[in-house]
N, C-alpha and C positions, 0 to 999 in steps of 0.2 A: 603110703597112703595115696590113690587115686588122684585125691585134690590136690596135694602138692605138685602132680605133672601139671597140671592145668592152671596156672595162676603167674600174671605177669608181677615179675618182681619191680617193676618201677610204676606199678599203679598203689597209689596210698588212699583208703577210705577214710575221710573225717566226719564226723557226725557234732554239729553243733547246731545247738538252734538257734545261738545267738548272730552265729557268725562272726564273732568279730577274735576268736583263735584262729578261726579258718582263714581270714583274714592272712592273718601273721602266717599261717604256714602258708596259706598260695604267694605271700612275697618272696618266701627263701629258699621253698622249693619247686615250684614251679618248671623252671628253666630247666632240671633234671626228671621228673618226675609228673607223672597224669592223675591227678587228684581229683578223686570223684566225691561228690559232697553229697548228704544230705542233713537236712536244715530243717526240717517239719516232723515232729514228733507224729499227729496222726497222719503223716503219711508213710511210716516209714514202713509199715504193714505192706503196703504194695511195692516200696524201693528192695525191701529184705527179699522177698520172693524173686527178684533177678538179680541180686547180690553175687558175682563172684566170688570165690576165694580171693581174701588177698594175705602177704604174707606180715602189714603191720595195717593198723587201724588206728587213726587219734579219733580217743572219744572225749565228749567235754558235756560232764556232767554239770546241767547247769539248773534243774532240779530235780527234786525226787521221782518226777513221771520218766525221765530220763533210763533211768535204771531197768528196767522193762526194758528198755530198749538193750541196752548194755548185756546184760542176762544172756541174753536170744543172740548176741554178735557173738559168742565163744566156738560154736561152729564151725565160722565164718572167717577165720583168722589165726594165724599162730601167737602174734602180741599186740596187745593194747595198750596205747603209751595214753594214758590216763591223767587227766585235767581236772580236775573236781571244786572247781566255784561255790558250793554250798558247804562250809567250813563244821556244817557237823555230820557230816559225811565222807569228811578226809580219811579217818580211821578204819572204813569197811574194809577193805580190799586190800589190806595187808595182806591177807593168807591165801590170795590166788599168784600160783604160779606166774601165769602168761600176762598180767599184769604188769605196768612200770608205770609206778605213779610220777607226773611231770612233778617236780618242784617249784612252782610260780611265783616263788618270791625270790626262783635266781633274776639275778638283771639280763634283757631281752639277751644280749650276745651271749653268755653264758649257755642260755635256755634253746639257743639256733644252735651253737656248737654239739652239745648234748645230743639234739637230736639228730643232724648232719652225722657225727657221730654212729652213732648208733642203728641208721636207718642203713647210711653206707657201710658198716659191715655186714650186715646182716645181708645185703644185696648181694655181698662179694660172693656167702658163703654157698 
């Protein structure tokens, strides 16, 4: 695929409106990795149209306008390591492949290992 030549593997997209996951990921990985944020659901219309490829995106659903948003990044990414704050929406997104729902009720180091983890493999490969 095209897009996979062109995409730096140490840039990570997060998408939160609250910020305050983003938060937590720019503390732990920063120092490895260039995390480009976007935080404004109406603006993400203009952010999506220069969007990169990137090879992982944290999304953090934090409500149902969110989703629209989410929908429309599957293009744009090979995995979504997925945060979902509104608890009756935990269950959608079982049955997408490129999908990795975070668990947030592991405790913080658990939940940094995981994704340390999982972010540096996938960089290796």
């Amino acid at each position: 695929m095209e897009l996979l030549k062109n995409f730096d593997k140490n840039r990570i997209f997060v998408y939160d409106t609250s910020r305050g996951f983003y938060r937590f990921i720019k503390l732990h990985f920063e120092k490895d990795f260039s995390i480009d944020l976007c935080n404004k659901i109406d603006q993400f219309d203009d952010f999506y149209k220069n969007l990169p490829y990137y090879q992982h995106c944290i999304f953090v659903v934090n409500s149902h306008v969110d989703l629209i948003n989410l929908l429309r990044l599957f293009s744009k990414t090979d995995t979504i390591l997925l945060a979902v704050m509104v608890k009756d929406l935990e269950n959608k997104f079982d049955d997408f492949n490129n999908i990795i729902k975070l668990n947030l009720d592991l405790p913080k180091k658990e939940l940094i290992n995981f994704l340390h983890k999982y972010i540096s493999l996938s960089v290796a490969e």
